[in-house]
TORKOL-4160 file (C-alpha; in steps of 0.2 Angstrom, whole numbers, padded with zeros to 4 digits, m for minus):
244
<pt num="1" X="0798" Y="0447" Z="0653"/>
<pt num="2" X="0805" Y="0464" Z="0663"/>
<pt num="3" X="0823" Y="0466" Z="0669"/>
<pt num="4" X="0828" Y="0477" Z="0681"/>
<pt num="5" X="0835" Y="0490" Z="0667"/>
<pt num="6" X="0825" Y="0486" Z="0653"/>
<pt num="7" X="0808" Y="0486" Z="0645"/>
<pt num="8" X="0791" Y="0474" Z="0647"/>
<pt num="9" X="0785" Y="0464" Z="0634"/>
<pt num="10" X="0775" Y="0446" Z="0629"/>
<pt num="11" X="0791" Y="0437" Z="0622"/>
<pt num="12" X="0801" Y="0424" Z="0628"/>
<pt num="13" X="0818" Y="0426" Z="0624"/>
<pt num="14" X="0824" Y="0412" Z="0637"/>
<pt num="15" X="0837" Y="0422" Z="0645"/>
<pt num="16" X="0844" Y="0433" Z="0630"/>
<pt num="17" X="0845" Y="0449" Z="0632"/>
<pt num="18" X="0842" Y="0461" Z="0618"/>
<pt num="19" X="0845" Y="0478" Z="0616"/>
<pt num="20" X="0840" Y="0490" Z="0602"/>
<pt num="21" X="0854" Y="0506" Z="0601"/>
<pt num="22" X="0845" Y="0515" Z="0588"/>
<pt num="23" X="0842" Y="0512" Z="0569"/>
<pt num="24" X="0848" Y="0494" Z="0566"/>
<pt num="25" X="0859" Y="0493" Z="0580"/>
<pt num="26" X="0856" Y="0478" Z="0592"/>
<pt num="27" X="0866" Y="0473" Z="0604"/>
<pt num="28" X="0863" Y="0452" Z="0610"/>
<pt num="29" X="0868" Y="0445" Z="0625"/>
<pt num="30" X="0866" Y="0426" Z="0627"/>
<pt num="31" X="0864" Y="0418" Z="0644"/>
<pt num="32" X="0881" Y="0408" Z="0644"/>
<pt num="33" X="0888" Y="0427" Z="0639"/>
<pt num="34" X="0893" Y="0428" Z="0620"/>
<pt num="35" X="0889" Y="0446" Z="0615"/>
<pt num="36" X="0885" Y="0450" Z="0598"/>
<pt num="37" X="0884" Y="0467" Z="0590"/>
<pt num="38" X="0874" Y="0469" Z="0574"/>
<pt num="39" X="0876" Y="0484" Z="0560"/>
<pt num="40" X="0887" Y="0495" Z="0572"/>
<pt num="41" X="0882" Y="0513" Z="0569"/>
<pt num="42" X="0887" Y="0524" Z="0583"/>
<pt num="43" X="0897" Y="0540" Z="0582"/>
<pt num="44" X="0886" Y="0547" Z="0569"/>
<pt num="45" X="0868" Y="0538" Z="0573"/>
<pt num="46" X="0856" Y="0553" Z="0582"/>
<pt num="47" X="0846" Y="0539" Z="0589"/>
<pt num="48" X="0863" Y="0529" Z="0597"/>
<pt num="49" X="0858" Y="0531" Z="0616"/>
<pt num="50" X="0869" Y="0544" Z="0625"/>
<pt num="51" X="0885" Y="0536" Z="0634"/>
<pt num="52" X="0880" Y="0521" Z="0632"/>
<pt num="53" X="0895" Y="0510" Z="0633"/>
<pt num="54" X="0896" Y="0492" Z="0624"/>
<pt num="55" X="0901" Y="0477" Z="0633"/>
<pt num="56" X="0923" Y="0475" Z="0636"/>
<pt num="57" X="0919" Y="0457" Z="0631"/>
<pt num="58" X="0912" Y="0458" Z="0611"/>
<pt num="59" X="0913" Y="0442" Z="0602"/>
<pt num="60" X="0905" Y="0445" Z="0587"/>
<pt num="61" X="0901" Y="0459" Z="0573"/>
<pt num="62" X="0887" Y="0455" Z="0561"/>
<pt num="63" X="0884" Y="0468" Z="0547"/>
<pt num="64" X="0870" Y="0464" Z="0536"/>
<pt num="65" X="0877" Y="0476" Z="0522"/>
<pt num="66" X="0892" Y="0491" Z="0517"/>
<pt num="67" X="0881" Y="0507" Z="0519"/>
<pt num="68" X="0886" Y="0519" Z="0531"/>
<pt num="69" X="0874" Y="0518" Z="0543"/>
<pt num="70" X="0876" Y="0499" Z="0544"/>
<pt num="71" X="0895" Y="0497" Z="0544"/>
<pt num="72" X="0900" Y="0516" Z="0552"/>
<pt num="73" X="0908" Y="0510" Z="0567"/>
<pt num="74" X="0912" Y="0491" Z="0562"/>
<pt num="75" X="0929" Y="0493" Z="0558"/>
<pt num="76" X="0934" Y="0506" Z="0577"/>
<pt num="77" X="0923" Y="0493" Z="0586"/>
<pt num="78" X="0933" Y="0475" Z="0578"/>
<pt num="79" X="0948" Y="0484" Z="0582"/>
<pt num="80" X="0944" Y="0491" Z="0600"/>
<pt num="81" X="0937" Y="0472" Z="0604"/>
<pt num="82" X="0943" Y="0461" Z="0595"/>
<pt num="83" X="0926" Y="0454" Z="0588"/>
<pt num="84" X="0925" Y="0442" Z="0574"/>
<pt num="85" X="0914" Y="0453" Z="0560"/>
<pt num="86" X="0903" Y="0440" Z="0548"/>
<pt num="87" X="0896" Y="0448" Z="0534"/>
<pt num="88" X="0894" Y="0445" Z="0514"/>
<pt num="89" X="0912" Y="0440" Z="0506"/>
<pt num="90" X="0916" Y="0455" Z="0496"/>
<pt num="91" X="0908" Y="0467" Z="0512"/>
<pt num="92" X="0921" Y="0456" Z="0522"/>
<pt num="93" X="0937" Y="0458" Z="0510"/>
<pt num="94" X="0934" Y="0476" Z="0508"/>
<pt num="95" X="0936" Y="0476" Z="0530"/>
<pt num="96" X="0950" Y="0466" Z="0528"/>
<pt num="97" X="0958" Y="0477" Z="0517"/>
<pt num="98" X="0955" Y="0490" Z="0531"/>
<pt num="99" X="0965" Y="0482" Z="0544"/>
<pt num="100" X="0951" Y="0471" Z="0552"/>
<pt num="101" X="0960" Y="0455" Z="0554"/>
<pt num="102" X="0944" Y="0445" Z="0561"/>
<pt num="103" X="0934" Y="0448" Z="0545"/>
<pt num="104" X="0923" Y="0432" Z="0539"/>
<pt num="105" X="0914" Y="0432" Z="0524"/>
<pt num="106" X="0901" Y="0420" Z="0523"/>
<pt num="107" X="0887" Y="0421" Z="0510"/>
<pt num="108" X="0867" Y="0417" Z="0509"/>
<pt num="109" X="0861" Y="0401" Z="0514"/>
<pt num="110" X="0878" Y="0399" Z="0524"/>
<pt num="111" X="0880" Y="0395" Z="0543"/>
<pt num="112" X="0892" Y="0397" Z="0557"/>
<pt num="113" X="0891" Y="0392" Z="0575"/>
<pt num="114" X="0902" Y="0399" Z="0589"/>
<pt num="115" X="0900" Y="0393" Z="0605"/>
<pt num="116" X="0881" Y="0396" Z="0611"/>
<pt num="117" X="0874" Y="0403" Z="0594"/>
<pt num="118" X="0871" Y="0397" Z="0575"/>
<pt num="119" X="0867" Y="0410" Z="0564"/>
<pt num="120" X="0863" Y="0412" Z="0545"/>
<pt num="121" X="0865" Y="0424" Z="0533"/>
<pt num="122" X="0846" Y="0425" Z="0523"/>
<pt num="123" X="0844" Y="0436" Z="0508"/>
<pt num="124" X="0837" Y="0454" Z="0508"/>
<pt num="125" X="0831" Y="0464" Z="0497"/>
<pt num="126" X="0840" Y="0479" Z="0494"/>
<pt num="127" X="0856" Y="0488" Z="0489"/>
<pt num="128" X="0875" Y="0488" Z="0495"/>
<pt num="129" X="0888" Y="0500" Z="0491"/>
<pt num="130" X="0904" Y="0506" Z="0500"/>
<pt num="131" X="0906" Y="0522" Z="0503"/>
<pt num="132" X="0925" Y="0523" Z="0503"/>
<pt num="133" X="0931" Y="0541" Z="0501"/>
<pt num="134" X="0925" Y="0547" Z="0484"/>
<pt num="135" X="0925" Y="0528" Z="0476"/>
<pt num="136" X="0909" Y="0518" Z="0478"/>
<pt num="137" X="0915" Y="0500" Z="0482"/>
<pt num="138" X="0904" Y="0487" Z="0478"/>
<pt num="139" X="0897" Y="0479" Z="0495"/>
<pt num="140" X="0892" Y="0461" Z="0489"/>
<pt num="141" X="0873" Y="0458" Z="0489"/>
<pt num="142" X="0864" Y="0465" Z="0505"/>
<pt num="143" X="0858" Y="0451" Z="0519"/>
<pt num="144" X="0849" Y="0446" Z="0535"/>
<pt num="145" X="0853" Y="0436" Z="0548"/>
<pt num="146" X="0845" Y="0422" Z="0557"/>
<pt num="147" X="0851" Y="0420" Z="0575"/>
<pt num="148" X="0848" Y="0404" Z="0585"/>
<pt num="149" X="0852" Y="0403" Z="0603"/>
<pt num="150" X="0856" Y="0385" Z="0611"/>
<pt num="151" X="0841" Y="0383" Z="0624"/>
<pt num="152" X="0835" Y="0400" Z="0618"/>
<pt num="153" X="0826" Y="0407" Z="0606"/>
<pt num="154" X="0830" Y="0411" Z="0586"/>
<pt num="155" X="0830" Y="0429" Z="0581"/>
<pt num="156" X="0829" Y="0436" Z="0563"/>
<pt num="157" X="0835" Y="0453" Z="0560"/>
<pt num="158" X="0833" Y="0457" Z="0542"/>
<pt num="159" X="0844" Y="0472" Z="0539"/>
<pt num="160" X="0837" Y="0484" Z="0527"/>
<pt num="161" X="0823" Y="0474" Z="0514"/>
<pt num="162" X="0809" Y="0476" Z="0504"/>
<pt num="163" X="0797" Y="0463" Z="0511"/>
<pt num="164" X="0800" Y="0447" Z="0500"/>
<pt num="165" X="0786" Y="0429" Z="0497"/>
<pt num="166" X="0802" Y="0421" Z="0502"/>
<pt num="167" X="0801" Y="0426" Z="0519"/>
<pt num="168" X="0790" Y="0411" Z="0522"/>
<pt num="169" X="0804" Y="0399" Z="0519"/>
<pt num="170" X="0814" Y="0408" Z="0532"/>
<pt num="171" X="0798" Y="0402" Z="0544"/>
<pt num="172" X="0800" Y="0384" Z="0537"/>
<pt num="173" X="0816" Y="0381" Z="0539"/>
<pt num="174" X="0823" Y="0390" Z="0555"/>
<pt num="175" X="0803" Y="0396" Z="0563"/>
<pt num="176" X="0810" Y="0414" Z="0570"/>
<pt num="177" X="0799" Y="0417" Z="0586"/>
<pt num="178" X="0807" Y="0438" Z="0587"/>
<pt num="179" X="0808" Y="0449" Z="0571"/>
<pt num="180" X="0819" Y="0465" Z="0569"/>
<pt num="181" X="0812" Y="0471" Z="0554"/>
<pt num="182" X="0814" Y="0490" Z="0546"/>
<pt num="183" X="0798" Y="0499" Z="0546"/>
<pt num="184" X="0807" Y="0518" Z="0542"/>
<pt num="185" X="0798" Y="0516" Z="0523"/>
<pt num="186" X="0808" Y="0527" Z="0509"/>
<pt num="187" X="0824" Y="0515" Z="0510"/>
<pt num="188" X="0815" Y="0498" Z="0515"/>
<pt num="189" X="0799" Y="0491" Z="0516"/>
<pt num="190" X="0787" Y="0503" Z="0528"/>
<pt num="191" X="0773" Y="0497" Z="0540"/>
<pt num="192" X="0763" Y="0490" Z="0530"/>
<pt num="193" X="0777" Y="0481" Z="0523"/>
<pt num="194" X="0784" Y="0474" Z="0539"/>
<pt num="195" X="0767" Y="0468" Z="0545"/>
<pt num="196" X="0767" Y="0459" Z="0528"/>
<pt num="197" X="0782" Y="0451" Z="0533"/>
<pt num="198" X="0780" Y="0447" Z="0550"/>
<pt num="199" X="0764" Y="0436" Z="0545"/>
<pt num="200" X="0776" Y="0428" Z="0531"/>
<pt num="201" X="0788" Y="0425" Z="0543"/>
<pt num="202" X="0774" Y="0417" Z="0559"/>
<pt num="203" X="0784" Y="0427" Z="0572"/>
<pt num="204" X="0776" Y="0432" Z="0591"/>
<pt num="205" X="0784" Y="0448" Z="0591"/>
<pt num="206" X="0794" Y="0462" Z="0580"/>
<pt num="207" X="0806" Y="0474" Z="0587"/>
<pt num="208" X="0805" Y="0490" Z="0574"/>
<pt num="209" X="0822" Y="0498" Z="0568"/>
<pt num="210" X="0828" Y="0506" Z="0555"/>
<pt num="211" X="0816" Y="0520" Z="0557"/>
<pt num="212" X="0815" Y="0537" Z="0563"/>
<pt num="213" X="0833" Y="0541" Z="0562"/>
<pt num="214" X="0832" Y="0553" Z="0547"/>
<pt num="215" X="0817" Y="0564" Z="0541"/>
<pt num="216" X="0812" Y="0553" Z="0525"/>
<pt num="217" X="0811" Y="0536" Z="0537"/>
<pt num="218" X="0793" Y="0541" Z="0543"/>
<pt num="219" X="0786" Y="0522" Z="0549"/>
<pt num="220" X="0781" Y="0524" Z="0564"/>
<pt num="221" X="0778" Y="0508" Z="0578"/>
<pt num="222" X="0761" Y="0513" Z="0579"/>
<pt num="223" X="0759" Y="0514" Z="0562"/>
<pt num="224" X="0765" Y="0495" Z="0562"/>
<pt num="225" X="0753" Y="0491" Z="0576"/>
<pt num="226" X="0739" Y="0495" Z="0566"/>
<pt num="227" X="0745" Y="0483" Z="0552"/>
<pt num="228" X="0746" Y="0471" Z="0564"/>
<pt num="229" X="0729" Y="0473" Z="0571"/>
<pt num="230" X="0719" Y="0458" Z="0576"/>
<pt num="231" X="0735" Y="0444" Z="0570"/>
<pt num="232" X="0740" Y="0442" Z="0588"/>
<pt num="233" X="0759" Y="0448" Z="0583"/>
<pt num="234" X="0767" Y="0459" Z="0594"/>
<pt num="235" X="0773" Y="0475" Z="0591"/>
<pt num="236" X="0790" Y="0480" Z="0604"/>
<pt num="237" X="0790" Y="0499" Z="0608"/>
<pt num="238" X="0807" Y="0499" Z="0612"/>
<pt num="239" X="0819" Y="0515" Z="0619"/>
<pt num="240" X="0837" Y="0515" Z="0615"/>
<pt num="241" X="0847" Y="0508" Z="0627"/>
<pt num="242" X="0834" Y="0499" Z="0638"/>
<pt num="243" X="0837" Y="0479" Z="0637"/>
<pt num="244" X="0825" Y="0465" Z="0635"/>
């Protein structure tokens, strides 16, 4: 599908449009108009598309886990829009205790559904500390999140992970069609990683994030495309700020 800003690819994503705003940032737009912003980094992200303005109307902030570059911009952007922000308990009681009143926390295996959309929070396989001054809070365990779309599609982003054999339960139990899956390597799980997890996982397609952003993520798209060579999966070479 092709919109008239945005980029060309195999999948269907039934209306929703999707846009990748550098590292793990991804903005969602459903066709009945609930917007959803996941691991807002902005002021500080090099590969943050310049003046590239979010939507007025932002119902939801989803942050997979407390490091910076995941949770940067989630507390200006709750308050600026009044957004809803889902995330692990503790990640969500340390927000609180920064003013956001909207904060949610929710916990693995857990669903919530606001108008259009039903997501869960999956596990993943990382860290999660809070940078907060000089004390390092802890963040709760780190997530993903699966996104389904009434009449759409169902998205996984997995925030920042190591591949993980449970992956194919997430395929059994909510069959993602559109994978956002880190491919950077030195923090999270590189190419080869990934495509691992993308055949885990039975998706059609995977949007790469998480990479590129700072020297040591050195997975490249390319390099994920190789991996991927011959399964019939779908590799999304997507630029900053151009929809899907």
């Amino acid at each position: 599908m092709l919109d008239r800003e945005g980029f060309e690819t195999m999948a269907d994503l039934k209306g929703v449009s999707l846009t990748w705003l550098g590292h793990a940032t991804v903005l969602l737009k459903t066709r009945k108009g609930t917007t959803i912003l996941i691991d807002p980094f902005i002021e500080n992200n090099p590969k943050y598309p310049k003046g590239f303005a979010l939507p007025e109307k932002l119902d939801l902030v989803l942050v997979t886990h407390g490091h910076f570059d995941h949770i940067a911009d989630a507390i200006p952007v709750a308050r600026k829009h009044g957004s809803q922000v889902f995330g692990m308990a503790e990640l969500c009681g340390w927000l609180q205790s920064k003013g956001v009143k909207n904060a949610v926390g929710m916990n693995v295996g857990g669903s919530h559904t606001h108008a259009d959309v039903t997501f869960t929070m999956t596990e993943a396989r990382h860290s999660s500390g809070i940078q907060d001054g000089d004390k390092l809070v802890y963040g709760g365990d780190p997530a993903g999140f699966v996104i389904a779309v009434d009449g759409g599609p169902v998205l996984y982003h997995a925030g920042d992970t190591a591949v993980f054999s449970d992956m194919q339960l997430i395929r059994e139990m909510h069959q993602p069609e559109l994978a956002m899956l880190p491919i950077g390597d030195h923090y999270t799980m590189g190419p080869k990683g990934a495509a691992l997890a993308a055949k885990f996982l039975g998706v059609k397609a995977v949007l790469p994030i998480h990479f590129g952003t700072f020297p040591a993520l050195t997975g490249t798209p390319d390099a994920l495309a190789k991996e991927l060579s011959g399964t019939g999966v779908e590799v999304i070479r997507a630029e900053p700020g151009r929809s899907l």
